[in-house]
C-alpha positions as CSV (number, residue, x, y, z in Angstrom):
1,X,-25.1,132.1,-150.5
2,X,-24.9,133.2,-147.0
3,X,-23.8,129.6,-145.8
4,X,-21.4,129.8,-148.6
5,X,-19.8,133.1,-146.9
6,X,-20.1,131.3,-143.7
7,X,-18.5,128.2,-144.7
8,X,-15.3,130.5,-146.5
9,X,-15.4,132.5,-143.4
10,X,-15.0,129.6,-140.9
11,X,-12.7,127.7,-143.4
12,X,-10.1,130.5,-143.8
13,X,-9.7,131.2,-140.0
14,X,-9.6,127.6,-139.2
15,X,-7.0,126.8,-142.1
16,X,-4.8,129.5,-140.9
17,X,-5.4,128.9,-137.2
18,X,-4.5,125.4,-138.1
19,X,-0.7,126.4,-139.9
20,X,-0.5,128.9,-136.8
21,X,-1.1,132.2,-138.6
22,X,-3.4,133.5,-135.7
23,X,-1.8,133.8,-132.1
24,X,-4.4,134.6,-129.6
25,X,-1.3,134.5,-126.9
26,X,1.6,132.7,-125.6
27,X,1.7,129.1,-125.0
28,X,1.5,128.0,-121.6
29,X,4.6,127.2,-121.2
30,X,5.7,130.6,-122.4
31,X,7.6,132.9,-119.9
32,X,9.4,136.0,-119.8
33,X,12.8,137.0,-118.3
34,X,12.7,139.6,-115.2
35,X,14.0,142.9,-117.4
36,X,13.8,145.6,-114.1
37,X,13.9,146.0,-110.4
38,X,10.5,147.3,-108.7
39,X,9.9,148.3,-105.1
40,X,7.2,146.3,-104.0
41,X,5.3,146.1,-100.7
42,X,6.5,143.7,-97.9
43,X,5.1,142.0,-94.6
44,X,7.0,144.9,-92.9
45,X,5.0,147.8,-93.7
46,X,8.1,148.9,-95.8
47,X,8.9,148.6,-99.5
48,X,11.4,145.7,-101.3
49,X,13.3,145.9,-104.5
50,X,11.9,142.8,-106.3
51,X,13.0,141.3,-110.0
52,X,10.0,142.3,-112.2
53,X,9.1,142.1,-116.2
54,X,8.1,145.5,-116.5
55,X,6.4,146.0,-113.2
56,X,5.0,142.4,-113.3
57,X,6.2,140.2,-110.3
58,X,5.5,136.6,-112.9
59,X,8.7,136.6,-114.7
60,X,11.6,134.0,-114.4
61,X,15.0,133.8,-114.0
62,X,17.6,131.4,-115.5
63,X,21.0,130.8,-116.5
64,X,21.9,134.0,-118.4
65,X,25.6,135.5,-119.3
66,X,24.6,137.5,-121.9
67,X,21.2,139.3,-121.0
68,X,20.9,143.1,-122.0
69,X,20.9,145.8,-119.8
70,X,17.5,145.3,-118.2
71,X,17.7,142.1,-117.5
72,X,21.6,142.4,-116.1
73,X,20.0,145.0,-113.5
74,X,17.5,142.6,-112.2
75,X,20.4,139.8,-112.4
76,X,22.1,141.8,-110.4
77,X,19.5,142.7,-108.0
78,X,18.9,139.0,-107.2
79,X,22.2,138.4,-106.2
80,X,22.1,141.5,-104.3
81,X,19.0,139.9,-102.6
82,X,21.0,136.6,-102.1
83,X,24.2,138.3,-100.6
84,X,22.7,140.5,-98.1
85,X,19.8,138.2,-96.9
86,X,21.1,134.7,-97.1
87,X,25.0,134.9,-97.1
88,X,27.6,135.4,-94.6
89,X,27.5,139.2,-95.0
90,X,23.6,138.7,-94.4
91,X,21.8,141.4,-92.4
92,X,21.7,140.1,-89.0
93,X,18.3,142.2,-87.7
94,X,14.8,141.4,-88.6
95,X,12.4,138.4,-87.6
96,X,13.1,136.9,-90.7
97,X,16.8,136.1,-90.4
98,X,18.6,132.7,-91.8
99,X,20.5,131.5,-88.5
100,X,23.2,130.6,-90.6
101,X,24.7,131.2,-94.4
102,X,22.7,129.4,-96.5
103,X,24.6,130.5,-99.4
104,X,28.5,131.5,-100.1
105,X,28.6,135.5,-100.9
106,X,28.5,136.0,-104.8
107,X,29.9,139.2,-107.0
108,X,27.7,140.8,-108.3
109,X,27.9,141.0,-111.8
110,X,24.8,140.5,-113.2
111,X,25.3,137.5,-114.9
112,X,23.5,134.3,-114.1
113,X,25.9,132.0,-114.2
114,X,26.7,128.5,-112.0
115,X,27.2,130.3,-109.0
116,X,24.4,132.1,-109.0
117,X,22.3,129.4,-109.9
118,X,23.8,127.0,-107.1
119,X,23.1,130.0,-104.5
120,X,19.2,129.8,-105.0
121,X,19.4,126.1,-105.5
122,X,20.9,126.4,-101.6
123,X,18.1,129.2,-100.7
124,X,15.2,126.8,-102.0
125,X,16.4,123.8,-99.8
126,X,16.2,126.0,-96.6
127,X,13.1,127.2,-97.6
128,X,11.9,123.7,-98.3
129,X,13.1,122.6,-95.0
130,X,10.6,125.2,-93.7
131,X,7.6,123.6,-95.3
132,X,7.6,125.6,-98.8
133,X,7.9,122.4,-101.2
134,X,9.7,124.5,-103.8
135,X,11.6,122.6,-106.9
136,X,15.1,122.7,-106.4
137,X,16.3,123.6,-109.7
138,X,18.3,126.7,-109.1
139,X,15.6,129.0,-111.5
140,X,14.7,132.0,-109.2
141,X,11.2,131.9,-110.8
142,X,7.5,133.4,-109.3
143,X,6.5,131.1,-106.8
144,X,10.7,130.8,-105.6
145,X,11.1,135.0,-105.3
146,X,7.6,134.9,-103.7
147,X,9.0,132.5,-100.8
148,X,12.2,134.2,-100.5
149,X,13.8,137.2,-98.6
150,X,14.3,140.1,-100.3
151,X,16.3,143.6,-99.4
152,X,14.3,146.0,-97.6
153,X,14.5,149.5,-99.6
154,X,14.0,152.2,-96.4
155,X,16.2,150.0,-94.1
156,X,18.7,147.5,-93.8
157,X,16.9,144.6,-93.3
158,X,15.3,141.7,-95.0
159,X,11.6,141.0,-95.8
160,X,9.1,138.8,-97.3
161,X,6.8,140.2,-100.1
162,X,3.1,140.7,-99.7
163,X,1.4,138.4,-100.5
């Protein structure tokens, strides 16, 4: 009888494993969208406002015109980050500095659009060109935030995260 048990038992969970009624988590090709803007710590000894998934630094960032509030901030933040680190308006102290515009200044609307997109398509060749072997696909996700500069939050200056 108890092998009986056993054999419903096992039977059941693998039938409705099988037709994908149990999720243990997300596939690995899962991800989630940067929703907020958190001040993390930088090689500076300072602080850097960084695109997070609720405090998480592993989220991604795509093409996105119509993302909700959240996600528009941390939208918004990026191109913040790209503007005042990497375009012509860049901060011009710090060790860290592009010697030139890498990228043409964008509005910031919050919207990841072409323009954004092309801008950290521009940011991940320079960074290539220093060694970081980044793909050049214009997604600001983990490992493309990680290499980049981002805004300083106690000065006005650029940083790299902590790694």
């Amino acid at each position: 009888m108890k092998d009986l048990v056993r054999r419903v038992v096992v039977g059941t969970v693998g039938s409705a494993t099988f037709a994908g009624l149990i999720v243990i988590g997300p596939p690995a090709s899962a991800w989630v969208y940067c929703n907020t803007v958190s001040s993390v710590s930088d090689t500076s000894s300072g602080r850097i406002r960084y695109p997070t998934y609720n405090g998480d630094i592993n989220c991604d960032m795509r093409l996105n015109t119509n993302g909700d509030a959240r996600q528009r901030e941390a939208i918004s933040q990026l191109q913040e980050t790209l503007n005042v680190c990497y375009s012509a308006i860049r901060y011009t102290i710090g060790n860290h500095v592009p010697p030139y515009a890498v990228t043409s200044v964008l509005s910031v609307d919050g919207e990841y659009g072409s323009k954004t997109r092309e801008a950290v398509k521009s940011v991940q060749r320079y960074h290539n060109g220093l060694g970081a072997s980044l793909v050049v696909d214009g997604y600001a996700g983990p490992k493309t935030r990680s290499t980049m500069l981002h805004q300083n939050v106690e000065q006005n200056f650029c940083s790299f995260r902590s790694q």
